[in-house]
C-alpha positions in Angstrom: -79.6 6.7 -1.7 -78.9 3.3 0.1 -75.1 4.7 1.8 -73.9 7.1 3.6 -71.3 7.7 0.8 -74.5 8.4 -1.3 -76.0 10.7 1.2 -72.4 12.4 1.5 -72.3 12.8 -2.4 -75.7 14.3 -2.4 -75.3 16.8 0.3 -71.9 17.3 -1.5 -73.1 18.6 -4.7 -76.5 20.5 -2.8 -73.9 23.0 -1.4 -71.6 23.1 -4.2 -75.1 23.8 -6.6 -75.2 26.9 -4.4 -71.7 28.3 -4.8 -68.3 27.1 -5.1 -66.5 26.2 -1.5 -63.1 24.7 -0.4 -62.9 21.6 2.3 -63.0 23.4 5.7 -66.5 25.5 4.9 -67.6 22.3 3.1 -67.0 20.5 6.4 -68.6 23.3 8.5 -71.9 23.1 6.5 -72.3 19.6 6.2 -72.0 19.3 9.6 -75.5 22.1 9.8 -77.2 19.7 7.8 -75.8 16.2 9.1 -75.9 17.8 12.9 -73.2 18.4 15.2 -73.2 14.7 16.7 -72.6 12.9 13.2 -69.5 14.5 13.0 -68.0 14.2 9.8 -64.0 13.6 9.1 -61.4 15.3 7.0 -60.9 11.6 6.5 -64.0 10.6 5.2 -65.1 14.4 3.1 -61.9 14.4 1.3 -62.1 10.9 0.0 -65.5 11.5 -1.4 -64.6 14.7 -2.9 -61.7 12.7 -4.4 -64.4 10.5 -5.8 -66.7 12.8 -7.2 -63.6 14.4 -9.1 -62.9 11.3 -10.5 -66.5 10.8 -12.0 -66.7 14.6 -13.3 -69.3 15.9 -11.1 -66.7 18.3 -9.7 -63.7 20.0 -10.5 -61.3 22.1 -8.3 -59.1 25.2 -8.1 -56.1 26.1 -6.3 -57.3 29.9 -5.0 -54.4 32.0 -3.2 -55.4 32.3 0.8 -54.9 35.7 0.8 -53.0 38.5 3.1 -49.5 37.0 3.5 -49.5 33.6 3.1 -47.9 32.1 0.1 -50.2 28.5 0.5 -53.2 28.2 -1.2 -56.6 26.6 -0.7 -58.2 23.7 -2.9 -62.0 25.2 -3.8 -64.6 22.5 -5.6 -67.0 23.7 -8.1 -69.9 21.7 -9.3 -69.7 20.8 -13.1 -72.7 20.2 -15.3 -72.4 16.5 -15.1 -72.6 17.1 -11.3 -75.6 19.6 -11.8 -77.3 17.1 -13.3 -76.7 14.3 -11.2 -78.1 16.9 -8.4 -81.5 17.5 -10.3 -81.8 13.6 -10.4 -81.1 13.2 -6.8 -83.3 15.8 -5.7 -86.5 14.1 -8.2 -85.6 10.3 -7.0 -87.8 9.5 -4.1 -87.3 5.8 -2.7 -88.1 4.2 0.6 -84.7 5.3 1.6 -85.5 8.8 0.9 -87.8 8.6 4.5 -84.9 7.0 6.3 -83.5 8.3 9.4 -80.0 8.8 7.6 -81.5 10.0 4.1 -84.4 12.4 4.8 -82.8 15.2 6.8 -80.5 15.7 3.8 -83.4 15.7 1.4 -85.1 18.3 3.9 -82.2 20.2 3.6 -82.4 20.3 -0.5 -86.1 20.4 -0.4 -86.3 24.1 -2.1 -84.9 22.5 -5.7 -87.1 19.5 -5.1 -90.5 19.4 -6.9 -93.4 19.7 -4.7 -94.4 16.5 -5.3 -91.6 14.6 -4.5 -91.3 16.9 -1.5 -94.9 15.4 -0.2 -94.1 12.0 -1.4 -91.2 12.3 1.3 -93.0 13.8 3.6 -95.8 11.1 3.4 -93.5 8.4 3.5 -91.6 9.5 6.5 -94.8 9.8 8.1 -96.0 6.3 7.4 -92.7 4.9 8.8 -92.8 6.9 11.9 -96.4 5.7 12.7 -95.1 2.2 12.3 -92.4 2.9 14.6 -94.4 4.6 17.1 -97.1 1.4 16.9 -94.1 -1.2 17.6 -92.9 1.1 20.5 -96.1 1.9 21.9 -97.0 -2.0 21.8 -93.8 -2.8 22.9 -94.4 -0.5 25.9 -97.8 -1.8 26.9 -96.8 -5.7 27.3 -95.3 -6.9 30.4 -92.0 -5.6 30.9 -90.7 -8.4 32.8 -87.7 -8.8 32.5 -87.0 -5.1 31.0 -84.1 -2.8 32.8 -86.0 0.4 33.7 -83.6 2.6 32.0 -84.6 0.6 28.7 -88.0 0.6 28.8 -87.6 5.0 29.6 -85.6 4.8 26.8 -88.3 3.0 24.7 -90.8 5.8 26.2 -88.6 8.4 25.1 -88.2 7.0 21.5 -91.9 7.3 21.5 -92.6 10.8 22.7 -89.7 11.7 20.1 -91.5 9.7 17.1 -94.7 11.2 18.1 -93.7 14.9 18.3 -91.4 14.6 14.7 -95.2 12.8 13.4 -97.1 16.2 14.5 -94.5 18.6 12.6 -94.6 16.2 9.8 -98.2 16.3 9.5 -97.8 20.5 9.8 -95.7 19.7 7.3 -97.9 17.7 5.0 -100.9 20.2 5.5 -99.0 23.1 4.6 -97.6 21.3 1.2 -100.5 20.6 -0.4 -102.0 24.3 0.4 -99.1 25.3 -1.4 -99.5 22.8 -4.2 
């Protein structure tokens, strides 16, 4: 996945895979997996769903709302062109599949994913959070002439993150191949 309208798609047809949902509760879980400060837009989710109906990996349904109102909501279903597209997404692993805006929606699929790929991602994550924390760590031991103090506490902070999401992975990675 190399955009965010890929990521979207993907995350898209992960929940729809699951059960059929209309755009409000689509919204509200995308926003679980995405997190609640990548807020995503009724302007952005609807386009995309309009997209994905367009290339047949959904389809929709007008479903009455119930008790007394006469107005009815739009619920997407996943089709089999979009189930398949799904089972390829979930057994593509690429360098983007460790990024920062890629692998929390793979995470969030990982149960569908093969346990290979799953430790491929893993791994790769890994590697490109150890080469993160090396260029911050370096970055933090040179002079820091020059250097506002709030930058370089933000650099030390990017560091203690890196290195505490670099332990879980490596839980992580431990505890896949045991299961493997």
């Amino acid at each position: 996945m190399r955009s965010r309208a890929e990521s979207l798609e993907f995350a898209l047809l992960g929940l729809l895979v699951q059960n059929p949902l209309h755009g409000y509760e689509l919204r509200k879980r995308l926003t679980s997996i995405f997190g609640p400060f990548r807020a995503l837009s009724f302007s952005v989710l609807y386009p995309q769903l309009r997209r994905m109906l367009e290339a047949g990996l959904i389809s929709q349904a007008e479903v009455p709302k119930g008790g007394r109102s006469k107005r009815v909501r739009i619920v997407y279903s996943i089709t089999e062109k979009g189930r398949a597209k799904f089972a390829s997404l979930t057994e593509s692993v690429s360098p983007q599949s460790w990024d920062d805006d890629n692998f929390e929606v793979h995470v969030a699929f990982f149960s569908p994913t093969s346990s290979r790929n799953r430790l491929r991602i893993l791994e790769g994550r890994h590697r490109r959070l150890k080469e993160k924390a090396e260029i911050l760590r370096a970055d933090l031991e040179r002079s820091a002439v020059g250097l506002d103090k709030y930058l370089i506490e933000w650099r030390r902070h990017s560091l203690e993150t890196a290195e505490r999401e670099i332990a879980w992975l490596e839980e992580m990675i431990t505890s896949e191949r045991k299961s493997s």
